[in-house]
C-alpha positions in Angstrom: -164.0 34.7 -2.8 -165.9 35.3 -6.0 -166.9 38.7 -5.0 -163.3 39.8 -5.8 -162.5 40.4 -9.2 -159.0 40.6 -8.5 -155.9 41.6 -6.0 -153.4 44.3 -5.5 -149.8 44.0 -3.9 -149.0 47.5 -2.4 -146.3 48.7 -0.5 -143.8 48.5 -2.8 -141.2 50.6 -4.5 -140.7 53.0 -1.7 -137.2 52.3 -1.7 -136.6 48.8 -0.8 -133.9 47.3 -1.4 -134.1 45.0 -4.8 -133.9 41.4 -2.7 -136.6 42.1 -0.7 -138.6 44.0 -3.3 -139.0 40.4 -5.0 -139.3 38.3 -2.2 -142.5 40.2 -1.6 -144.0 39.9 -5.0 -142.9 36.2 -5.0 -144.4 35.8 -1.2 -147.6 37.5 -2.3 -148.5 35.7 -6.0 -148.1 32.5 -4.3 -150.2 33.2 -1.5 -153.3 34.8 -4.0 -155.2 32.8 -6.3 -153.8 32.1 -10.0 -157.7 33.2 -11.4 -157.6 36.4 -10.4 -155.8 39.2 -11.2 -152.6 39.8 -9.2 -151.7 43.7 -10.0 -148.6 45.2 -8.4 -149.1 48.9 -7.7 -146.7 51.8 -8.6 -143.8 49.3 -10.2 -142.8 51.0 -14.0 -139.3 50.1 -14.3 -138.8 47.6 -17.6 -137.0 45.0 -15.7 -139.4 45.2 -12.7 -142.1 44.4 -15.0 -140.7 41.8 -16.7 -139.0 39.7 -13.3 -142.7 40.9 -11.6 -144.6 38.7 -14.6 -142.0 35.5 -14.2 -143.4 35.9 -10.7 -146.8 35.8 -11.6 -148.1 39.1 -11.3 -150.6 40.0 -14.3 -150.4 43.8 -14.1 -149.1 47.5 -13.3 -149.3 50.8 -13.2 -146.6 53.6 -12.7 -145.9 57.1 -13.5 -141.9 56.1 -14.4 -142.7 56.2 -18.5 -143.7 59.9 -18.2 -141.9 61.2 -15.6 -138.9 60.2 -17.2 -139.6 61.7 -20.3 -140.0 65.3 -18.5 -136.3 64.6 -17.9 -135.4 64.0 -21.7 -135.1 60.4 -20.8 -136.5 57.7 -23.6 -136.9 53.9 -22.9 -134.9 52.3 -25.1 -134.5 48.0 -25.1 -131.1 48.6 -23.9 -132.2 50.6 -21.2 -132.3 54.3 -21.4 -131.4 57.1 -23.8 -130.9 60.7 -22.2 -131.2 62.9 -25.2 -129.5 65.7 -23.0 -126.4 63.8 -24.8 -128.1 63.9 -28.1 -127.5 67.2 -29.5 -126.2 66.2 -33.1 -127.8 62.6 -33.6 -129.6 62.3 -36.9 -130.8 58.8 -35.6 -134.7 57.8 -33.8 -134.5 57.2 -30.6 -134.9 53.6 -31.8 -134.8 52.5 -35.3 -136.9 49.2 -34.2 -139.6 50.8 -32.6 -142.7 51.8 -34.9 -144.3 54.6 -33.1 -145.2 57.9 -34.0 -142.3 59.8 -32.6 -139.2 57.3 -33.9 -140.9 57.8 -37.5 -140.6 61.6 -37.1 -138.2 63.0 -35.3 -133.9 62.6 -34.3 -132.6 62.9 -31.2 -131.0 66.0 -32.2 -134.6 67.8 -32.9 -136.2 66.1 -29.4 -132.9 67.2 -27.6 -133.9 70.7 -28.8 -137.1 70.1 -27.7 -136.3 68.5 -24.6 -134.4 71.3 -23.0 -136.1 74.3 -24.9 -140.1 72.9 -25.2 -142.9 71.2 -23.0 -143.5 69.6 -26.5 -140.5 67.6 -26.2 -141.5 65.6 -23.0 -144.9 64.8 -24.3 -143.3 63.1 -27.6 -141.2 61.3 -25.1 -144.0 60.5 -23.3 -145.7 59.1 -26.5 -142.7 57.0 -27.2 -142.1 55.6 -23.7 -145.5 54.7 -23.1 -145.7 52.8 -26.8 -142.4 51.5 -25.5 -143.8 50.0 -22.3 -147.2 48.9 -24.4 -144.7 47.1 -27.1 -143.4 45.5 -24.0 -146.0 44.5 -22.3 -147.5 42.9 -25.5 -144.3 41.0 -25.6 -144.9 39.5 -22.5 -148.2 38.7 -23.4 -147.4 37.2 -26.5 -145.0 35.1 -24.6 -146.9 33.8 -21.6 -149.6 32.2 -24.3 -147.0 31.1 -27.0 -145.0 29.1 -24.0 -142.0 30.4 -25.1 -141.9 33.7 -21.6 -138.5 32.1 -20.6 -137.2 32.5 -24.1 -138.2 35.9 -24.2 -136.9 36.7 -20.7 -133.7 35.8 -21.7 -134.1 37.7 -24.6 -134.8 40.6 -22.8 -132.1 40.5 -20.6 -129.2 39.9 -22.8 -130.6 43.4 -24.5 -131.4 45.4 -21.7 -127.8 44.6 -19.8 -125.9 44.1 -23.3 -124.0 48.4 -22.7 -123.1 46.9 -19.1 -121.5 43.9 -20.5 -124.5 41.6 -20.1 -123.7 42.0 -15.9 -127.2 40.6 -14.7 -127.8 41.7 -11.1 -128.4 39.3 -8.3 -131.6 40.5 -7.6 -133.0 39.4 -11.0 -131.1 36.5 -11.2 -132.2 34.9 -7.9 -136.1 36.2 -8.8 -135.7 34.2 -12.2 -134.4 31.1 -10.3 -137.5 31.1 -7.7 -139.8 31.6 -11.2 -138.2 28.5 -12.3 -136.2 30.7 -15.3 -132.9 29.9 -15.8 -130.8 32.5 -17.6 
């Protein structure tokens, strides 16, 4: 129908398990037309995005960037960073990462902020939202270079590398119906 600029998949990330939580996704971009926007409510998590996009869904919103950061939690490509543990790093949250906050500040100073200051969470709030931006370009970047199974790879030899590059099942068998192999 031309009168619908584009789709949204609801329901999701309520608590389901991980399995089932993909077979939607997968059941539901294949089923919608590939013109239109395909936008999968409420899902934030880095890895959700990126298995979600290898199953054709174009985009997102979620509250997880900034919520997290209330918590003193950073994104980080290797998963997260809980400054709570932070207290005498002299380091950015990310030496890589180019934003405002990894410029400017340690860990140790946003740990202070973090459990002291409402200033802390809205740096981290800055950083995880340039974070998941940086990511999302990445994807982009990907998708229209041909190279997204390259970089989903890429991503997921980083993001699992601290649990010794343990994929889950979940993401592995998502990967496999989005013709990716890892």
């Amino acid at each position: 129908d031309d009168r619908i600029p584009g789709y949204a998949i609801g329901g999701l990330a309520g608590g389901e398990d991980k399995e089932s939580f993909w077979k939607v996704v997968h059941w539901c971009t294949q089923a919608l037309p590939e013109d239109k926007p395909r936008y999968v409510m409420g899902i934030g998590y880095p890895v959700d995005i990126v298995v979600c996009s290898a199953l054709g869904a174009d985009m997102y919103d979620c509250v997880y960037p900034t919520r997290t950061a209330r918590f003193g939690t950073a994104l980080v490509p290797t998963g997260v960073l809980r400054l709570q543990t932070a207290a005498d790093d002299p380091r950015p949250i990310d030496p890589n990462c180019d934003c405002m906050v990894c410029k400017k500040y340690s860990r140790a100073y946003l740990h202070r902020l973090v459990t002291k200051d409402s200033s802390g969470a809205i740096l981290l709030s800055y950083h995880n939202v340039h974070y998941m931006m940086q990511l999302m370009k990445g994807i982009r970047e990907a998708i229209q270079d041909n190279r997204f199974p390259e970089f989903v790879r890429r991503f997921l030899a980083t993001f699992y590398q601290e649990d010794g590059g343990k994929i889950p099942d979940w993401v592995r068998n998502a990967l496999k119906a989005a013709d990716i192999q890892i």
